[in-house]
ROMILUM-314942 format. One record per atom (N, C-alpha, C, CB): y, x, z. Coordinates in steps of 0.05 Angstrom, whole numbers, plus 5000, padded with zeros to 4 digits. Each point is the difference from the previous one (the first is absolute). Glycine has a CB too. Layout:
BEGIN
YXZ
...
! end
This chain:
BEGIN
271635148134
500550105026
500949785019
501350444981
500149375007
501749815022
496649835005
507049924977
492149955003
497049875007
498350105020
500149904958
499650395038
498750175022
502150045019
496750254970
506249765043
500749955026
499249785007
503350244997
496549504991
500249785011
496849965009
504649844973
493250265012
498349965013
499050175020
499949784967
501550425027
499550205035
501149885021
500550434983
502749435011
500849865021
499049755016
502850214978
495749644999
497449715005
498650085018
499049824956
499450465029
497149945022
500450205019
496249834967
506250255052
500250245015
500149835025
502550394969
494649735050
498949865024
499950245025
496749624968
505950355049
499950375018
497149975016
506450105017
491749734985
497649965014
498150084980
501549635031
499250464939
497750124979
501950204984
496249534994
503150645028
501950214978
497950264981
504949955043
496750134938
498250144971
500650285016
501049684943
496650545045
500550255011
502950114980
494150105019
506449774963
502050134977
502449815015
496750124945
503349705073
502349945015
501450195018
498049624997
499150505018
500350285021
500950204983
496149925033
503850164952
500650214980
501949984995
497050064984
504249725001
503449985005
501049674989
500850624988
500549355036
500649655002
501849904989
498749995033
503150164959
503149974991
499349934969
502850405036
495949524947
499549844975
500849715006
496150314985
501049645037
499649665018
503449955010
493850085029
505850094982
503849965013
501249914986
500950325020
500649894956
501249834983
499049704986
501550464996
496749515001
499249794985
500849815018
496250184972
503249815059
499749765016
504249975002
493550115034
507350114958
503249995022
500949784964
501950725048
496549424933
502849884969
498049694992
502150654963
495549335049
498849725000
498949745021
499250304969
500849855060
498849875021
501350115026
495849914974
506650095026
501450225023
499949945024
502850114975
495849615029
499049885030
497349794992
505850005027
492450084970
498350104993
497649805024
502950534976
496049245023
498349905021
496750084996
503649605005
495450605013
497150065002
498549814990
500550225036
496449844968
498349834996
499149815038
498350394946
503049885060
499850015037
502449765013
498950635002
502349244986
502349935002
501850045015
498349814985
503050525008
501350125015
502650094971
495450165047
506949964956
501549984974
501250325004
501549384994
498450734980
500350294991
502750024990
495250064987
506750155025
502550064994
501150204978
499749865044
500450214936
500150274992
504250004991
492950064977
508849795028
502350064989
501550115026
499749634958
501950625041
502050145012
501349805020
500750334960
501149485025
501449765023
499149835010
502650024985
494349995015
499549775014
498550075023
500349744963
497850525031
499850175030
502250025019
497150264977
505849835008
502650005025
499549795009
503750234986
496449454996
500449845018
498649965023
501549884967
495450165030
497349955016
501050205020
495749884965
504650385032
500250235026
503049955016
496950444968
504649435008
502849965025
499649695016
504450304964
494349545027
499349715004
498349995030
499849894941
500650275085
497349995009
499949795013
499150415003
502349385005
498849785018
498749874979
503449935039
496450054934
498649834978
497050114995
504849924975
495850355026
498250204990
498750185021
502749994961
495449975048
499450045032
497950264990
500349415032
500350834988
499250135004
496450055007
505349975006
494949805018
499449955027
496249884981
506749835042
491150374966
497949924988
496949885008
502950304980
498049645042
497849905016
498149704987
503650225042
498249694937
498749764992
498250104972
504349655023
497750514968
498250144970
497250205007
505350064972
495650145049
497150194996
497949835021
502550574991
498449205025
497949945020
497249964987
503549795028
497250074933
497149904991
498750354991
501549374975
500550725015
498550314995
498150175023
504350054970
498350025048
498150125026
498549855018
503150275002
497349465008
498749935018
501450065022
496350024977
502449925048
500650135031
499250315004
499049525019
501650654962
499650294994
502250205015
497949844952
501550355050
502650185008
502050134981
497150085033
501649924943
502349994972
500949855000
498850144974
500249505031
502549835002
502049955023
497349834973
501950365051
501350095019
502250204995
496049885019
503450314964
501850124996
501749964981
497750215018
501749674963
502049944980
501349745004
497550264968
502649695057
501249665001
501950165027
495049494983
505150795020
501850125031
502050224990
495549975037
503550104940
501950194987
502750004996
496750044984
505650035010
502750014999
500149784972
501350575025
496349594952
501749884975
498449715000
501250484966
497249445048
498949694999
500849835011
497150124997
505549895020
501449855022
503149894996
496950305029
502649504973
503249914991
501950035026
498249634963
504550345037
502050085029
499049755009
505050304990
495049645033
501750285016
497850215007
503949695027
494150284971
498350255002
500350304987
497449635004
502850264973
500550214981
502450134999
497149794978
504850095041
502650125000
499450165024
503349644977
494650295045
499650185020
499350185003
499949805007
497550194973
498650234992
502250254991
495849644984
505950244993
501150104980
502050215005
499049594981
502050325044
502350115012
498750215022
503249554991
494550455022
499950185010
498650274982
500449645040
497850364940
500250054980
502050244984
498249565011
502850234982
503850074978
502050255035
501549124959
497150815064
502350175016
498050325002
503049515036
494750394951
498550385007
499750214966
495349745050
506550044930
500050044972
503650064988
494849634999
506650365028
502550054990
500950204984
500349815031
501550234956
500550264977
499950275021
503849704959
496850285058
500650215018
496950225003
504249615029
494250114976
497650025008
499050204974
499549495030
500550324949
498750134977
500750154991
498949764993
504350455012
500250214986
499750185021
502649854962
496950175056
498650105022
497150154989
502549595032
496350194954
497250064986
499550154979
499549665013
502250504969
501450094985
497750254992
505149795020
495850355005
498850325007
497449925001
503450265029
495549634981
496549984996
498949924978
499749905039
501449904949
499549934982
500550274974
501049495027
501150614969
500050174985
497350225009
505749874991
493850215023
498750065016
496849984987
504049885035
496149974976
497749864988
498950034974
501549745027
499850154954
500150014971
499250304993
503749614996
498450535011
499250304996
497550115001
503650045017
494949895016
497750115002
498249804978
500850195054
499249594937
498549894983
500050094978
500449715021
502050434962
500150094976
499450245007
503049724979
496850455037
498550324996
497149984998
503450235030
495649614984
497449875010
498449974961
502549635062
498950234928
499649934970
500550224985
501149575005
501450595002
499850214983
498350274992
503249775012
494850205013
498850175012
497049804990
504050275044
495449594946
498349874995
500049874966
500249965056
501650064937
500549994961
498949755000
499250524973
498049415013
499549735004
500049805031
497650194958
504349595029
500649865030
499049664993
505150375019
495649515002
499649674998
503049905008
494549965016
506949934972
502949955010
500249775020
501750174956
496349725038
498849835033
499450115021
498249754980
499650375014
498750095025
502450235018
494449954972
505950185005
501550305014
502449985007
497750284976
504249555011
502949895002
500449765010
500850244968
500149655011
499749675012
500449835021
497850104978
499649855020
498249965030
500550115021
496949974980
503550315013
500550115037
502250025011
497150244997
504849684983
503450045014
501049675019
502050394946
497549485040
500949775021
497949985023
502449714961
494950345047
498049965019
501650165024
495249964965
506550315016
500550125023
502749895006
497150404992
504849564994
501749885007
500049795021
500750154961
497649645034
500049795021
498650175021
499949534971
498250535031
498250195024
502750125016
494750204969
506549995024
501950045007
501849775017
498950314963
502749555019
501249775015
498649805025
502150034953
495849995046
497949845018
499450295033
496649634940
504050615047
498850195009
497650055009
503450005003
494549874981
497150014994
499050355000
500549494967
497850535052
499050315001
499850054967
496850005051
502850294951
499850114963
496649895004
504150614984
495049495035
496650044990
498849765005
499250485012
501649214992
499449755003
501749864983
498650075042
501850024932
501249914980
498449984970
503950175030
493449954976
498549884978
498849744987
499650365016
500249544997
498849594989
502449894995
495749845035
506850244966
501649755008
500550044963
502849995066
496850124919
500549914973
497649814989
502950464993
494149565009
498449835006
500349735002
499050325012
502449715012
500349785015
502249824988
498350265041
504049844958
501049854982
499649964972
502350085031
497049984957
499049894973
497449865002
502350384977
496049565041
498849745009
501849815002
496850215022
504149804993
502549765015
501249884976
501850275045
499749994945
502449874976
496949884979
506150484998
491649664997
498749914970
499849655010
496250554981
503249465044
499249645009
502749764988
497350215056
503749994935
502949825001
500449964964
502950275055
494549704930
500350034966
499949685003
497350514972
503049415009
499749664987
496649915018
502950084931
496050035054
497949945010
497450245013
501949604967
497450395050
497550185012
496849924999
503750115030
495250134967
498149885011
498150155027
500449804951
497350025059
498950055022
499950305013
497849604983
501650584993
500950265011
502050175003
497049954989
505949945000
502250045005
501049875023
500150104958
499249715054
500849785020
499750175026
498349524974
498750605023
498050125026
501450235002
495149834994
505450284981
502050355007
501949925009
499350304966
502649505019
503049955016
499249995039
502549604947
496650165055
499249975031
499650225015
498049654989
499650455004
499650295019
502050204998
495549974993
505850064985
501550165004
503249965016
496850124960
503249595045
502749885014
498250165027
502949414972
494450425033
498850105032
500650265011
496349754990
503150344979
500150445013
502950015008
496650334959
505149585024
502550055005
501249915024
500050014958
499549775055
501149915018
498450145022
501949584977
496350485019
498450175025
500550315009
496449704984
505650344988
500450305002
502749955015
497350254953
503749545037
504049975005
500149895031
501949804941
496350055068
499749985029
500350245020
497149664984
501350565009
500050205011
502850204995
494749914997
506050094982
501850174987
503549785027
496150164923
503849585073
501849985008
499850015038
501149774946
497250255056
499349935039
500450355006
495049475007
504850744963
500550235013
503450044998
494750214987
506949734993
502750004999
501749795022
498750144949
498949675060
502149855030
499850265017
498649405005
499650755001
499950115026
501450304987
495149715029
506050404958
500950144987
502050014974
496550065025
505449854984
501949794971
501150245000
501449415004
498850514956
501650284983
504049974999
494550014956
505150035028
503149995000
500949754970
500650655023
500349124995
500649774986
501250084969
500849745050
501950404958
501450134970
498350034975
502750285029
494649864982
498650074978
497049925000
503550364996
495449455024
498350015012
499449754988
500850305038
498849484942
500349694996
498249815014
501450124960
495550095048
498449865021
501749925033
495650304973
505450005027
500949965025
502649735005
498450565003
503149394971
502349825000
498349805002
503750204974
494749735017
498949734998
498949845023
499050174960
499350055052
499249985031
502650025010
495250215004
506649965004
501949925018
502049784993
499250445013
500749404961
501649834985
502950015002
496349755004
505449995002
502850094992
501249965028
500449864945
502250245064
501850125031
499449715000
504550475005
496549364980
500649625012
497449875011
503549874960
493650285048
497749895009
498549894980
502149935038
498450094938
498649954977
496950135003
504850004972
493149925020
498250074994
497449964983
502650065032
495350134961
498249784985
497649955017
501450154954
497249715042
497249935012
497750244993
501349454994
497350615019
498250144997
498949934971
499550045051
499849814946
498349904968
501250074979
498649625015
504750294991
502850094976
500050164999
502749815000
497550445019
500450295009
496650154981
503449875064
495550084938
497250085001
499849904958
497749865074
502549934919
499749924972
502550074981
497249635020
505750394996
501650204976
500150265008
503149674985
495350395029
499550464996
499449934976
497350345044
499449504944
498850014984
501049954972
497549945035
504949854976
501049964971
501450154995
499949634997
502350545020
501250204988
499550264993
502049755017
494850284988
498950294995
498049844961
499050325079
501249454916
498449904981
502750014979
495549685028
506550134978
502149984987
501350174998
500049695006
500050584995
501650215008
497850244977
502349805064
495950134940
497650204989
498649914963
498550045065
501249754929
497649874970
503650034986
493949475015
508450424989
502449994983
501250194992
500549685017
499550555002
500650294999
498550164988
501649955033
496750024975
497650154979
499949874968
496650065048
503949734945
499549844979
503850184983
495749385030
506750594980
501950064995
499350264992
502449705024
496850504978
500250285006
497750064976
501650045059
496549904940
496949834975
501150004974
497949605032
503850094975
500549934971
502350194984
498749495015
503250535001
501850254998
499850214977
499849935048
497450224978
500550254972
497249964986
503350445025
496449304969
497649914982
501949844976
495549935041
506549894965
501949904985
501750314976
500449535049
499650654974
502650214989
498250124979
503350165047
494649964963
497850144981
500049884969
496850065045
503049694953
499749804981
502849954982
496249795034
505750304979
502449974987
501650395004
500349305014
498450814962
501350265001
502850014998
496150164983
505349725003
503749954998
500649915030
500749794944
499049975069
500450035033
499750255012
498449595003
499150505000
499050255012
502350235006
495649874974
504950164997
501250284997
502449905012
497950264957
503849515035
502749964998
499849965043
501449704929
496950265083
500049995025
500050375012
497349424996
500850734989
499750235008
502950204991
494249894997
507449924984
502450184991
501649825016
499250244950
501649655065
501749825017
498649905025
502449864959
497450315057
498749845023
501249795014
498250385006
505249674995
501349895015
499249644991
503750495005
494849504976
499349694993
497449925012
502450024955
496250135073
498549885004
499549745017
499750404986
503749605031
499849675007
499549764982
502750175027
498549884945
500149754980
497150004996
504850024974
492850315020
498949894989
496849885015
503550274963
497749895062
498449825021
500849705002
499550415027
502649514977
499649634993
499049974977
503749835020
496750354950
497749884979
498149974998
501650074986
496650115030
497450045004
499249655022
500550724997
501049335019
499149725016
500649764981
501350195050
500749754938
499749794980
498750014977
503349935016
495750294974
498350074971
496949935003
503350424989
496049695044
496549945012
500749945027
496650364971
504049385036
500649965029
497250055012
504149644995
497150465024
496650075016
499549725015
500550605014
500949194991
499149775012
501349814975
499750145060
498449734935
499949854968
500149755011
497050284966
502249495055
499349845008
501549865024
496550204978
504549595026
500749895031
499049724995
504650285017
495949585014
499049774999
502249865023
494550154983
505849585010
501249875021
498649664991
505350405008
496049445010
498449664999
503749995010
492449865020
507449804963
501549855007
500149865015
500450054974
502149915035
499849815031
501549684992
500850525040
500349504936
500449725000
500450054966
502549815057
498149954927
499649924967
503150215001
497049324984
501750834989
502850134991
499850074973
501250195043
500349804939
500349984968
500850274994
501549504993
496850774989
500350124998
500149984969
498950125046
502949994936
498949984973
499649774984
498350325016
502849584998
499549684984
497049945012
503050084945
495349985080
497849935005
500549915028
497550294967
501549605041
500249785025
498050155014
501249504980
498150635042
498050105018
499149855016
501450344997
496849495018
499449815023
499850205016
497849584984
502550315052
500250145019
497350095001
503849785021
495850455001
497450085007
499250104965
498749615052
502950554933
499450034981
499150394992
503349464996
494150635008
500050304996
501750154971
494949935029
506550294980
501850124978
499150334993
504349655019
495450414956
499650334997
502450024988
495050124993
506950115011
501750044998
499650374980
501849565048
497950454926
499450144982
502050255004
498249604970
501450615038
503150255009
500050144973
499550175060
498149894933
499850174972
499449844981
498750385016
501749334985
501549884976
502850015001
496649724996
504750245029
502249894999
501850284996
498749535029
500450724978
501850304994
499550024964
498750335058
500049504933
500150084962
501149794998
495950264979
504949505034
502149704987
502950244983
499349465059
499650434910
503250034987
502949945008
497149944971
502349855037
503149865011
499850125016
500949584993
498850625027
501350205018
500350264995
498649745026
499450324957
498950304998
501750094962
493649895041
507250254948
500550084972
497350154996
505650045000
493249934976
497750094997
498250175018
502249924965
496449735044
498650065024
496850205001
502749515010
497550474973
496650164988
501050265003
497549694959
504650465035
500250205003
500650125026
500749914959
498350325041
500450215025
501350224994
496249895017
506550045005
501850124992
501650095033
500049734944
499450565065
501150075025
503150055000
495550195010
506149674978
502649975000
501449725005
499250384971
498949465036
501049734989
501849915018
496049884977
506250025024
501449915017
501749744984
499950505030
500649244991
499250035014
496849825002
505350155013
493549925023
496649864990
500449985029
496150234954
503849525050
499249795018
497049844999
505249964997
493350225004
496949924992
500349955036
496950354944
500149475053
499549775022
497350145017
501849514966
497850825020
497450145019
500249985039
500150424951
502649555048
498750065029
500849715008
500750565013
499549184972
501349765008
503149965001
495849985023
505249884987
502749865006
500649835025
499849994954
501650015052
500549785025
499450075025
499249684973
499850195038
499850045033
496950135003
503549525016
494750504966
498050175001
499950234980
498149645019
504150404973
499850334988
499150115012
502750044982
496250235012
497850215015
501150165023
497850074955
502149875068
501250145015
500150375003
499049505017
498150574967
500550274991
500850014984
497850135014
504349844963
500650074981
501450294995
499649514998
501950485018
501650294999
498750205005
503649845012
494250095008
496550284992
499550054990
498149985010
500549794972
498550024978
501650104980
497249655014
504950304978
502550114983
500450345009
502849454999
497750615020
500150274998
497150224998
504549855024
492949974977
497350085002
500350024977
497449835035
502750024946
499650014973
501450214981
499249555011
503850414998
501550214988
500150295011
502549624987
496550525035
498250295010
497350044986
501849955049
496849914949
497250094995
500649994974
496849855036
505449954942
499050074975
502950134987
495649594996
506250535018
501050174987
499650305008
502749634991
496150405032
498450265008
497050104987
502549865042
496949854951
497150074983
500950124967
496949535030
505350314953
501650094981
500250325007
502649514993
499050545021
501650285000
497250205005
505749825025
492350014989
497950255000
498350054974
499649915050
500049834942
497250074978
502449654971
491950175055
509750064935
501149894974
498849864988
501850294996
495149954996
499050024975
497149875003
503050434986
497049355038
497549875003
498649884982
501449975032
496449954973
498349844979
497049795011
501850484967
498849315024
497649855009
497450144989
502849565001
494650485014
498550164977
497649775012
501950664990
497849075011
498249825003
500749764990
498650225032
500349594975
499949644997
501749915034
493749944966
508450075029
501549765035
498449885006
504149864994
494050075032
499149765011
501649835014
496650214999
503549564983
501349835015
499249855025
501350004961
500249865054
499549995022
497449694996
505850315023
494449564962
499149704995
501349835011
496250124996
506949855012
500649895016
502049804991
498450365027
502749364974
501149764990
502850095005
496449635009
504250375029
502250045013
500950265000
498949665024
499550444991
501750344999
498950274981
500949885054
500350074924
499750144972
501150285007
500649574967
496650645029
500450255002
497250154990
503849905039
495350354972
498550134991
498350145017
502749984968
494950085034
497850005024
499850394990
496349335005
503750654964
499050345001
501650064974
494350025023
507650204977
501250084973
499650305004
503849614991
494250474982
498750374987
502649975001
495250164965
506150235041
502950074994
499550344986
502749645048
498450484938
499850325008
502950025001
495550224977
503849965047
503650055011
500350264988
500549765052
! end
């Protein structure tokens, strides 16, 4: 076994990855974190998989730069994906990203979000009658999937009936964003930034001449920005709608996926969740550290820094491993296991530092409504297919899961 980690850990290239990698990565993981835990490509770029050394990278940011204009320029080109992913909140180092961040973080306050409460419950409901009334379901298609689209739709206050492409659309965007693409993933990402910004042009030139109510309105906060004259540029304004209806939508859906695809698979969790609900905060953070729905980050160095006993040169590209680093032993007590009690778990799903997820407390109560309401409705569920996985490096989740409710 140790011969076979070490040679999984040798020849593991994130620019040639195995379909049995997509299927499940956490073998490679371990091998690279207990033999190669910083890890230099063939690309010469260097692979992170240990718990403390991501803190250091995500708390480190003047070292560890956000900021990606020099890495995707050879990928995209003068494209409008590399337009957009070089304008976004999470691609930008401060002071931008503190600009962004903050106007942002003021339309996401707790106040805000338990405000959201009632719809959301709401919501969920009509989704689970919808299924119940339908016995065979897709826990993608029918669940999943549709609770955060509306959620952010909602927060954006995106008409209901001009809310179809935008799941499309972002999973173009986010797929452009794997290790590597190709020509026909490149062309979907693009067009689909085009549609999007062509739709969000209109959508916001109708909320100037008719602004909602900031409190609950986050388009409208953004356009009217902050009392001190703060504001964003049309381009900023126009490229994080997109990110926060993308980032807000593939992670949520992926949480909610693996969830009760994880629970299914572990009947002792299951029950011990359906006979104790009150544990569904813990075991929603397990679920995010057990199958982080964002597996992947990236930052470049801005000057030589010794991580690990490894020396980095400046201008140096970094993958920063999340679902290696939530199974590192030295943080985790038997990390392989899934266990919705675990405390405590400081897993690294939504990051650390000054770019932790500014939705997090969303996505956290998205997760824990839809899957302890889905519990209390249908106990006695059952996968009755093959999960399709999503094929995806970074954001690990599931495209289609058979259910009978």
């Amino acid at each position: 076994m140790n011969a076979d980690a070490r040679e999984l850990a040798a020849s593991f290239d994130i620019e040639k990855l195995t379909p049995e990698f997509y299927e499940n990565p956490y073998p490679i993981y371990r091998a690279l974190r207990e033999h190669e835990p910083i890890k230099r490509m063939p690309n010469g770029s260097w692979f992170l998989t240990r718990y403390d050394d991501l803190v250091s990278a995500y708390k480190s940011t003047r070292v560890f730069s956000s900021d990606k204009k020099k890495e995707f320029l050879p990928k995209y080109g003068d494209s409008l994906l590399y337009e957009h992913h070089t304008t976004s909140l999470v691609f930008n180092d401060p002071p931008a990203h503190t600009r962004v961040r903050r106007l942002i973080m003021g339309a996401l306050s707790p106040r805000a979000i338990a405000s959201m409460e009632p719809d959301l419950i709401a919501l969920v409901n009509r989704l689970l009658d919808a299924m119940a009334a339908k016995g065979s379901v897709d826990l993608i298609d029918d669940f999943a999937s549709a609770i955060p689209i509306e959620v952010i739709g909602n927060l954006l206050d995106v008409p209901q009936d001009e809310r179809g492409p935008l799941r499309e659309w972002s999973l173009a965007i986010l797929g452009a964003l794997e290790p590597v693409i190709g020509p026909e993933a490149f062309a979907r990402g693009n067009t689909a930034v085009k549609d999007f910004l062509g739709y969000l042009e209109g959508l916001v030139a109708r909320r100037r001449s008719k602004p909602g109510n900031p409190e609950r309105d986050v388009l409208t906060r953004l356009i009217q920005g902050e009392d001190n004259g703060e504001r964003l540029t049309e381009k900023e304004l126009l490229h994080n709608c997109i990110f926060l209806l993308n980032a807000g939508h593939e992670t949520t859906t992926n949480l909610i996926g693996n969830g009760l695809v994880a629970l299914s698979g572990h009947a002792g969790e299951k029950k011990r969740l359906i006979d104790n609900p009150d544990l569904i905060k813990t075991a929603v953070e397990e679920i995010l550290r057990f199958e982080s729905s964002n597996q992947l980050g990236n930052r470049m160095t801005t000057e030589a820094v010794e991580l690990g006993g490894v020396t980095l040169a400046p201008g140096t590209s970094v993958t920063l491993c999340i679902g290696a680093a939530n199974r590192d032993p030295a943080q985790f007590a038997n990390p392989e296991t899934f266990d919705i009690g675990r405390t405590p778990n400081r897993h690294l799903a939504f990051g650390t530092g000054a770019h932790q997820c500014a939705g997090m407390a969303l996505a956290r109560l998205e997760g824990a409504i839809a899957i302890s309401r889905f519990l209390a409705r249908f106990p006695d569920y059952e996968l009755n297919g093959e999960p399709v996985r999503g094929g995806r490096a970074r954001f690990r989740g599931f495209l289609s899961v058979p259910c009978e409710v």
